[in-house]
Backbone bond lengths (Angstrom), bond angles and torsions (degrees), N, CA, C in turn:
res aa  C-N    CA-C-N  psi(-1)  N-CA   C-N-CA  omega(-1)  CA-C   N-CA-C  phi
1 X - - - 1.448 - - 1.525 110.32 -
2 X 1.089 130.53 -32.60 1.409 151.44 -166.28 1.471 95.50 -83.19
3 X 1.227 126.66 -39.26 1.469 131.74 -166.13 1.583 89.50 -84.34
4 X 1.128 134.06 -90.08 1.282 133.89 164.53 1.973 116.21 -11.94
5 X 0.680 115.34 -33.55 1.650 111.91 -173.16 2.062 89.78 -94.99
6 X 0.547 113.61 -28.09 1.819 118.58 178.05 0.849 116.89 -63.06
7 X 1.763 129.46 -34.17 0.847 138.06 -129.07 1.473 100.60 -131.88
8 X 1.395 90.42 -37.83 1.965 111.11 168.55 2.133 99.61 -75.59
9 X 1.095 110.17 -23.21 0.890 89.04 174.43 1.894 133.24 -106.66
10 X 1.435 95.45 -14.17 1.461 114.22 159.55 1.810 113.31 -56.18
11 X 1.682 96.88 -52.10 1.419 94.46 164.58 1.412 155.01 -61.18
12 X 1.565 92.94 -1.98 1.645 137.08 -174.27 1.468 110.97 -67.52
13 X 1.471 84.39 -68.31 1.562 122.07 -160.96 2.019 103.95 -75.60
14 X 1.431 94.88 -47.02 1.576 101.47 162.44 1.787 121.70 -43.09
15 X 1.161 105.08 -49.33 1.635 109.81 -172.62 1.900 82.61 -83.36
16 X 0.925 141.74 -37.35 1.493 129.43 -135.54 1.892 85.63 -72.03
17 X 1.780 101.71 -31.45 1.675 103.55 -174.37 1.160 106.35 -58.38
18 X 1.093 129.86 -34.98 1.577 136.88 -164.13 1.463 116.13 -63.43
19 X 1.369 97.43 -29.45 2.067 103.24 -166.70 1.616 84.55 -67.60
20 X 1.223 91.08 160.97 1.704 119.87 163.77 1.072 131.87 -67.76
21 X 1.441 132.10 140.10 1.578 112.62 -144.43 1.847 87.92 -109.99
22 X 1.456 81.38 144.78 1.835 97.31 169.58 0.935 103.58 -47.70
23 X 1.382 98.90 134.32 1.993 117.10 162.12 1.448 106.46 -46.26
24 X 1.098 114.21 -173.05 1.841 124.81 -158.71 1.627 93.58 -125.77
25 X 1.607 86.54 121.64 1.898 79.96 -175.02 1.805 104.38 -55.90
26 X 1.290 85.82 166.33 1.718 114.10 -176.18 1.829 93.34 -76.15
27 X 1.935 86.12 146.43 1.775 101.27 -173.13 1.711 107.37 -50.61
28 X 1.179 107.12 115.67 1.930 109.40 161.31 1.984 96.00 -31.52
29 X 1.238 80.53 139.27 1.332 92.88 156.71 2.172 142.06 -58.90
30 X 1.626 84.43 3.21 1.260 90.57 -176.97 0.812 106.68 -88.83
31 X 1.736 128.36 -49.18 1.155 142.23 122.32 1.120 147.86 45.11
32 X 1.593 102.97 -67.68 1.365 122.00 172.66 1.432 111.52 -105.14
33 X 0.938 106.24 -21.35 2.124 115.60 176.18 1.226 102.37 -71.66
34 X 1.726 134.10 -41.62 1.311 132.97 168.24 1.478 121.92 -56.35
35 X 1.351 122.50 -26.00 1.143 127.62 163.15 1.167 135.74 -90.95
36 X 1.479 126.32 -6.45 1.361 147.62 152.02 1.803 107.79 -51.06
37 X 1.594 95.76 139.58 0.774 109.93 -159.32 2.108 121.51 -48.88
38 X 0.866 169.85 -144.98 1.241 149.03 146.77 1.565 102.32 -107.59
39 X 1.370 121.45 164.88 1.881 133.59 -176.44 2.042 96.99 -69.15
40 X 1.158 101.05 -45.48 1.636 95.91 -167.43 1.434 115.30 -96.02
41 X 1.906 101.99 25.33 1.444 88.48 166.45 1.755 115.91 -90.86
42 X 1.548 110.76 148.53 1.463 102.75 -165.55 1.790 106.26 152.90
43 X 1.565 85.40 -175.54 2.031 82.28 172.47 1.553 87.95 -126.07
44 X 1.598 103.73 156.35 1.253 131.24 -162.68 1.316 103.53 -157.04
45 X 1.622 94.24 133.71 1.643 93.20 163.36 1.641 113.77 -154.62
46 X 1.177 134.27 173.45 1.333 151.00 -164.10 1.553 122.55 -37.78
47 X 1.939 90.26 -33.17 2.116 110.25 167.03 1.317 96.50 167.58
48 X 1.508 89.30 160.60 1.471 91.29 -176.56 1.044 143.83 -36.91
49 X 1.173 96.79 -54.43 1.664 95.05 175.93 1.404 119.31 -56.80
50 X 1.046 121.74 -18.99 1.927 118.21 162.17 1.248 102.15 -59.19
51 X 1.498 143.46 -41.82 1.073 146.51 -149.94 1.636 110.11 -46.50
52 X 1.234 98.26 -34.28 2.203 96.87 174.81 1.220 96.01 -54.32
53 X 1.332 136.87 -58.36 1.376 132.45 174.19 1.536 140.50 -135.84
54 X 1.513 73.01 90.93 1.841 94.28 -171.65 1.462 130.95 -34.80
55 X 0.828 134.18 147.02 1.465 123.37 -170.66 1.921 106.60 -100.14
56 X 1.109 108.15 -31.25 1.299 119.45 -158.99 1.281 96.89 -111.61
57 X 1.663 119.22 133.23 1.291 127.56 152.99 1.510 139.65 -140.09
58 X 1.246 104.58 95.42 1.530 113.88 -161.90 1.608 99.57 -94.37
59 X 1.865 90.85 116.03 1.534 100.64 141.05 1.312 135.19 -116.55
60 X 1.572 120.37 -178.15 1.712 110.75 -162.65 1.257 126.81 -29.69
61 X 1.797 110.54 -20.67 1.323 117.73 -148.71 1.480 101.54 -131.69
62 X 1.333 128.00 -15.94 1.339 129.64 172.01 1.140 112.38 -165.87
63 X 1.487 111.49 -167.49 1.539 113.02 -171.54 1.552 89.38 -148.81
64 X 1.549 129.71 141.95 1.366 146.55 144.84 1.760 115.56 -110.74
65 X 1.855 94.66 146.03 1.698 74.02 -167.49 2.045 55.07 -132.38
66 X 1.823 95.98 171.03 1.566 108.32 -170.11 1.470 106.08 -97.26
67 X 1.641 104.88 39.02 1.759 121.81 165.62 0.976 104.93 -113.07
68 X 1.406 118.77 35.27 1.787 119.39 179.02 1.640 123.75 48.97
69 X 1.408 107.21 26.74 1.953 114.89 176.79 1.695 91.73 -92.96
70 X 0.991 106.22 138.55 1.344 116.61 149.77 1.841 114.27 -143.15
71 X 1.231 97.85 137.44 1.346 111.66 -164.83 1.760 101.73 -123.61
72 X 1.238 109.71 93.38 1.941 106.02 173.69 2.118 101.02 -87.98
73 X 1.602 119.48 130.36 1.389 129.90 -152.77 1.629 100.24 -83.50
74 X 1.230 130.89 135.84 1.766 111.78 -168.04 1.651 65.09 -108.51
75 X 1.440 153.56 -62.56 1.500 144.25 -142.26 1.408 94.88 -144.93
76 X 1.159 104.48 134.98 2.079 130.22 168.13 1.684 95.65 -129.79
77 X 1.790 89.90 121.72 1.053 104.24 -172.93 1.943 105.94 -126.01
78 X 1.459 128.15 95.35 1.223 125.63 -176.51 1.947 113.83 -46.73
79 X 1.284 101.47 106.48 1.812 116.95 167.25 1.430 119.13 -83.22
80 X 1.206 137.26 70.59 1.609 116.74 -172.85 1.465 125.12 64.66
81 X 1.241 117.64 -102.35 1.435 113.89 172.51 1.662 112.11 -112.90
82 X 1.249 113.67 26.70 1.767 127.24 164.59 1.269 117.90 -151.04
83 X 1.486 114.40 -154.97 1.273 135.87 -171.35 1.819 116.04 -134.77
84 X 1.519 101.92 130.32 1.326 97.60 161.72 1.536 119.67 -107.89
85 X 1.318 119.56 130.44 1.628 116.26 -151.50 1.475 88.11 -116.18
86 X 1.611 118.24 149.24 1.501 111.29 163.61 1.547 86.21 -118.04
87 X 1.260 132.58 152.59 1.392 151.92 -161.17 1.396 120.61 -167.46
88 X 1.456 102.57 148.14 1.792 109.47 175.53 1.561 106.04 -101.33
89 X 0.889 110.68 91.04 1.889 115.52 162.22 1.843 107.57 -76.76
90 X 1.583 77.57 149.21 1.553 103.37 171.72 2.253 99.30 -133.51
91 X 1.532 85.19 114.12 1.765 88.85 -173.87 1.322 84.83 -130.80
92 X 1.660 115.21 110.69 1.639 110.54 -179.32 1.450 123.05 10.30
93 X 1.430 101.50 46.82 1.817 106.87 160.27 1.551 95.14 -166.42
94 X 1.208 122.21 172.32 1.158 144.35 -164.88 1.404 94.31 -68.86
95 X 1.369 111.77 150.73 2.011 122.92 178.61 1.653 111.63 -55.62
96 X 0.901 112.24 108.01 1.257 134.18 167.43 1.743 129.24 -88.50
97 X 0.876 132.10 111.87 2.440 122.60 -175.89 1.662 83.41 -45.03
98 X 0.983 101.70 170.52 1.366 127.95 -179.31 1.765 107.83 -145.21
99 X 1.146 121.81 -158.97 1.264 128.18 178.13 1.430 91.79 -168.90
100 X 1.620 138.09 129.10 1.013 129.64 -168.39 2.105 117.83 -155.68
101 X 1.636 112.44 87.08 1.285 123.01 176.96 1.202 119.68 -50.48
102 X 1.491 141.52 127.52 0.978 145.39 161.68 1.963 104.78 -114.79
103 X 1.386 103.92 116.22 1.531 94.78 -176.20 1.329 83.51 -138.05
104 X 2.144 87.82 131.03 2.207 96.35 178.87 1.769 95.11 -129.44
105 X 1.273 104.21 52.43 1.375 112.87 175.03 1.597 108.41 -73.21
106 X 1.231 108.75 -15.35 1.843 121.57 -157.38 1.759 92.86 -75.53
107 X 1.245 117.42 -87.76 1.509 109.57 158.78 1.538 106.52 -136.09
108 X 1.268 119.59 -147.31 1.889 110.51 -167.69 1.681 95.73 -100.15
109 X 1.639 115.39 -7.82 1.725 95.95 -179.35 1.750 103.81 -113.26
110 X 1.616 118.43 34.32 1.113 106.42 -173.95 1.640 91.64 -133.76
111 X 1.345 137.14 165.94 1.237 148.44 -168.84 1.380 118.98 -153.58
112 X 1.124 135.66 107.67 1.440 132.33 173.90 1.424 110.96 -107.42
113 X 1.675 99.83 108.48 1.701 111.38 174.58 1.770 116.29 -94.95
114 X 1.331 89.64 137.20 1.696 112.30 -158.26 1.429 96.00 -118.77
115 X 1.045 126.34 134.20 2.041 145.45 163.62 1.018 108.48 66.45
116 X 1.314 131.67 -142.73 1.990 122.66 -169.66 1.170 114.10 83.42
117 X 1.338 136.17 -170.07 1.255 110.34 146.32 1.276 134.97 -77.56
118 X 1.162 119.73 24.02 1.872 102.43 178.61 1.118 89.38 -105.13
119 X 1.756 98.62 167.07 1.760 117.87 -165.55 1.443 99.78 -76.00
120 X 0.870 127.71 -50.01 1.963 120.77 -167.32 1.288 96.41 -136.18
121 X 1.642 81.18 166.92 1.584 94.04 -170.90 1.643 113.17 -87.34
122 X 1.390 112.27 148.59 1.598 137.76 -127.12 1.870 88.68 -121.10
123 X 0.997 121.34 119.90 1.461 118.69 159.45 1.775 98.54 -112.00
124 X 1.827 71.42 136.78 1.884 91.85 -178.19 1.731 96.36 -115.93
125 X 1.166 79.22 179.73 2.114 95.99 172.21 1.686 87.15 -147.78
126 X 1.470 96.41 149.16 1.367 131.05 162.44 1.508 126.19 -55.15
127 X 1.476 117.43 92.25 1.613 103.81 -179.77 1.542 111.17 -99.69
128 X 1.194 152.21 -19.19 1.454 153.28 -174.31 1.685 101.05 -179.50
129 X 1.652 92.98 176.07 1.497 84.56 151.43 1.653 99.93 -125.08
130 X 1.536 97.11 -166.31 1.230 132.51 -157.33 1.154 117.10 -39.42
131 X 1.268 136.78 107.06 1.726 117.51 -158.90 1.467 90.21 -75.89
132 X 1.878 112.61 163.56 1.528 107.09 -176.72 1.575 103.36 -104.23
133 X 1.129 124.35 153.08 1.526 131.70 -153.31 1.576 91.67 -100.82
């Protein structure tokens, strides 16, 4: 009897391999917020009225402003109501890490940029985003 129930149950477990395996739960929600787009992607500049032609343009991955900085992001790290970025800038000298604050605690169309290479920290305003190429 014992041999028989073993055997019923080896045979169980055999077909049970066979079924089709559950789908893969859906991305956590952390997940997908990390891949959402970031707050300071866009063009920005000094105030509105620059806004015809922004100086600053940060995308996911860097920022160029038309003072010859370019900054490509090696880590974006969410702070409260910004980002702390470590980055390789090139500011009329060879690429250098940077360390680079973005804090938009002020309201959602204003930005105050902290370290990088520029000397002090820079408040921008929001003019569009990114035109698509």
């Amino acid at each position: 009897m014992q041999v028989r129930w073993m055997i019923a149950a080896l045979f169980a477990v055999g077909f049970g391999a066979c079924a089709p395996a559950a789908p893969p739960p859906a991305a956590a929600p952390e997940v997908a917020a990390a891949e959402a787009i970031p707050r300071f992607v866009g063009q920005w500049a000094v105030s509105e009225v620059l806004c015809d032609q922004p100086a600053w343009r940060f995308q996911p991955e860097e920022v160029s402003t038309l003072g010859e900085v370019h900054c490509a992001f090696t880590e974006i790290v969410p702070q409260g109501a910004g980002y702390a970025i470590r980055a390789m800038c090139t500011a009329e000298a060879p690429p250098a890490p940077y360390q680079i604050g973005l804090d938009m605690s002020e309201n959602p169309r204003a930005m105050i940029v902290s370290g990088g290479p520029w000397m002090e920290p820079t408040r921008l305003v929001y003019c569009a985003p990114l035109p698509s190429d």
